[in-house]
N, C-alpha and C positions, 0 to 999 in steps of 0.2 A: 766940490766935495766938502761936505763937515768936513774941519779936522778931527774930532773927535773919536772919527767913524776909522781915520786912521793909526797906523804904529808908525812908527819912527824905525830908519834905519838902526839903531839903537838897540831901540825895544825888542826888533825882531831875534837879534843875534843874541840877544841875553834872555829872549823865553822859549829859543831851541837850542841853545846853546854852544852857538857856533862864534865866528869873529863875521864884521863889518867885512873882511876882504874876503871870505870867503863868498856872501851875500852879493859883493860886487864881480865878482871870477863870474857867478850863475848870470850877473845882468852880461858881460862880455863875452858868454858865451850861447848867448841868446836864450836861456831856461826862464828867465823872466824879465819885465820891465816895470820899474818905479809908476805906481799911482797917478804921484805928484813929485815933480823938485822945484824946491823954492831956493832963493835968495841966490847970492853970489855964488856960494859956495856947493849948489846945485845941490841940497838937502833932500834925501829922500823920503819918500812916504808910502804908504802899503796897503792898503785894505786886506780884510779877513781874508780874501778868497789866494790874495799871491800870499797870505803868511802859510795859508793851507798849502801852495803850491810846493812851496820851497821846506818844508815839513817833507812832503811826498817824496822832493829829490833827495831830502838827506836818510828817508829811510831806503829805497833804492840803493844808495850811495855804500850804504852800512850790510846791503845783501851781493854787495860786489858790482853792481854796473856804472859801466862809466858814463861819464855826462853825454858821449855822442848817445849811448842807450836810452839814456833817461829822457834826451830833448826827441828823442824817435817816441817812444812812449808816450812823450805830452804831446805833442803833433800827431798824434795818433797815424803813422807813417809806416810803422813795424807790423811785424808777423807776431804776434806776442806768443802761438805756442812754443818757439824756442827758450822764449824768455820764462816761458812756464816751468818747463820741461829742467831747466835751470836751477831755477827755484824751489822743484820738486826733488833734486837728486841736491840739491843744499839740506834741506830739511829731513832728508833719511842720514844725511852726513851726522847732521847736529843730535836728532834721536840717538844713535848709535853713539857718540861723544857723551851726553848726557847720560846714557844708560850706564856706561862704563864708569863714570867720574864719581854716581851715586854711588854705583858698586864697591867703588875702591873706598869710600868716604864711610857709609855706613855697615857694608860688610853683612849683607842680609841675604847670604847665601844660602841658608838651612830654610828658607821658605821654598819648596815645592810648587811652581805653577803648569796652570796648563796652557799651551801657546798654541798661537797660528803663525807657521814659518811661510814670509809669500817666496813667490815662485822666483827662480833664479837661475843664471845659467854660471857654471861652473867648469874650469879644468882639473880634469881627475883621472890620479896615476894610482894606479893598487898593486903592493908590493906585500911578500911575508914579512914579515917585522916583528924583533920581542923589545929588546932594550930599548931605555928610554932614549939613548944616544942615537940610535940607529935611527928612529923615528923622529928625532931632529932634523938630523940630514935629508932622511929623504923626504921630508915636507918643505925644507929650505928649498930644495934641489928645485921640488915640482913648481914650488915659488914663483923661482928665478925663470924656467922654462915658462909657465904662463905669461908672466909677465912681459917677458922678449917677445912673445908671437903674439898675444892679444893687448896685451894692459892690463889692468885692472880694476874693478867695480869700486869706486870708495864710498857708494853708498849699501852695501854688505862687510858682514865682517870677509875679512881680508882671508882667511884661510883657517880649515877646518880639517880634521882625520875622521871616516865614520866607520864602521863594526859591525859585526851581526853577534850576537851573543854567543850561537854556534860555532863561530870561526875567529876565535878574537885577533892570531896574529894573523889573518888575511886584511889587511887594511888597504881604505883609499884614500889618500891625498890628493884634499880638493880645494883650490882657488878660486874666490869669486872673479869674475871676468866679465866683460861689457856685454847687454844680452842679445846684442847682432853677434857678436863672435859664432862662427863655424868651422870644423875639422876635426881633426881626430885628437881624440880623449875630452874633447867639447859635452859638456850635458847640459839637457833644459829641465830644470826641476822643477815638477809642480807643486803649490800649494799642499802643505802637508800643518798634520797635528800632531801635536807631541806632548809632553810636559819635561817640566826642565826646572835646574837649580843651577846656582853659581858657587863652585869649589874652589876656595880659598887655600892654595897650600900648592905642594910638589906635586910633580907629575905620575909620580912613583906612587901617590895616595888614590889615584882614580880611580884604579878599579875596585876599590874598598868605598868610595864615596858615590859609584854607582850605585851601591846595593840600593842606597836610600830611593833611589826611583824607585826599583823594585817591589821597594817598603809601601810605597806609595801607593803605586798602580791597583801590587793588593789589597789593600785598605778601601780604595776606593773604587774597583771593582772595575778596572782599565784592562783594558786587554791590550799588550802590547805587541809591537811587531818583528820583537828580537833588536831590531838594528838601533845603534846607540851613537851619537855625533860627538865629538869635543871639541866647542867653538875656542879657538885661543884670545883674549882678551889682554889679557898683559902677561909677557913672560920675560925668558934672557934679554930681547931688547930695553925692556922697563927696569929691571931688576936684577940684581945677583943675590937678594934672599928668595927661596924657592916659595919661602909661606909667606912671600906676597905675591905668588902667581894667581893670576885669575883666568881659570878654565870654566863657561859656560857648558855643562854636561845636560845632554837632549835623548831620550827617548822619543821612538815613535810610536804612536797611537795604530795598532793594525786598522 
């Protein structure tokens, strides 16, 4: 082989930015092997295609899989739709992290959009409820009860109360939940549309900062379908000022 055509053990760790042991751990655990070693001291060398290799395990590496995952993957050995499947419910994690982070950073609540919520299966308890305290508890309540019997989904938000505008203290508390989950107060919810805004402030402000849907809808000529959601985003667990809670407020489209 040219040298030329080669890196240097060296080179390799300083243009991905790892260490020499690390690049040695991958040859000892069979993820790749040296080009070329020369001299006494068994110098290694690399062509493009193992710098491309070992590039590939450390972004794997950085989406969570471990090296037995990663040497199944190069061996082409594995089922990869697990690994998929993985990756897909990592990436609905990170959207919903990232949505939140801008949220809290820019504060661009007063903008009105129109959305597509996909489908989801949910546990849901509906209780009459007025105070804000009351409605605390019994969403913590149905929380904990979800979460004991099914788990929970962490690539949806974690927990929601919805409304019909006709019944406002008829509520239900609803928990996202894995979507095999089955039994009772189990729901599978389909794809729906809505439009929606981010309310910055206490809880006790909602239903004055619903109106603004309503403002909306009429303006632009929406027909809606009474029922009204309030996704929780950050609340008593993030904060002890209320006007940095962030409640996602949802409208449905009839």
């Amino acid at each position: 082989m040219n040298s030329e055509n080669l890196f240097s053990i060296g080179e390799i760790a300083k243009a991905i930015g790892i260490t020499r042991k690390t690049i040695l751990n991958y040859e000892t655990k069979g993820l790749i092997k040296p080009d070329r070693k020369d001299g006494t001291m068994g110098n290694r060398y690399y062509t493009i295609d193992t710098f491309t290799q070992i590039r590939t395990i450390r972004v794997f590496q950085g989406l969570g899989l471990s090296l037995d995952e990663v040497r199944e993957y190069l061996d082409d050995t594995t089922d990869l739709q697990p690994m998929i499947q993985r990756l897909e419910k990592m990436k609905n994690q990170l959207i919903l992290t990232i949505e939140k982070l801008k949220e809290r950073t820019y504060k661009q609540g007063d903008s009105v959009k129109k959305i597509t919520i996909a489908p989801q299966t949910i546990y849901c308890r509906t209780y009459n409820s007025v105070s804000v305290s009351d409605k605390t508890i019994l969403l913590r309540d149905t929380a904990l009860e979800a979460m004991r019997k099914y788990g929970t989904d962490t690539t949806r938000r974690m927990y929601f109360t919805e409304y019909s505008e006709t019944s406002p203290t008829e509520i239900s508390y609803c928990v996202a939940v894995p979507a095999e989950s089955e039994g009772e107060y189990i729901k599978h919810l389909p794809l729906l549309e809505a439009i929606s805004f981010f309310h910055h402030g206490a809880y006790e402000e909602i239903p004055d900062a619903r109106k603004k849907l309503l403002q909306y809808a009429t303006e632009n000529h929406i027909t809606l379908s009474g029922v009204f959601r309030n996704l929780y985003l950050e609340g008593p667990p993030q904060h002890k000022d209320k006007s940095k809670f962030i409640t996602q407020i949802v409208a449905f489209i009839k």
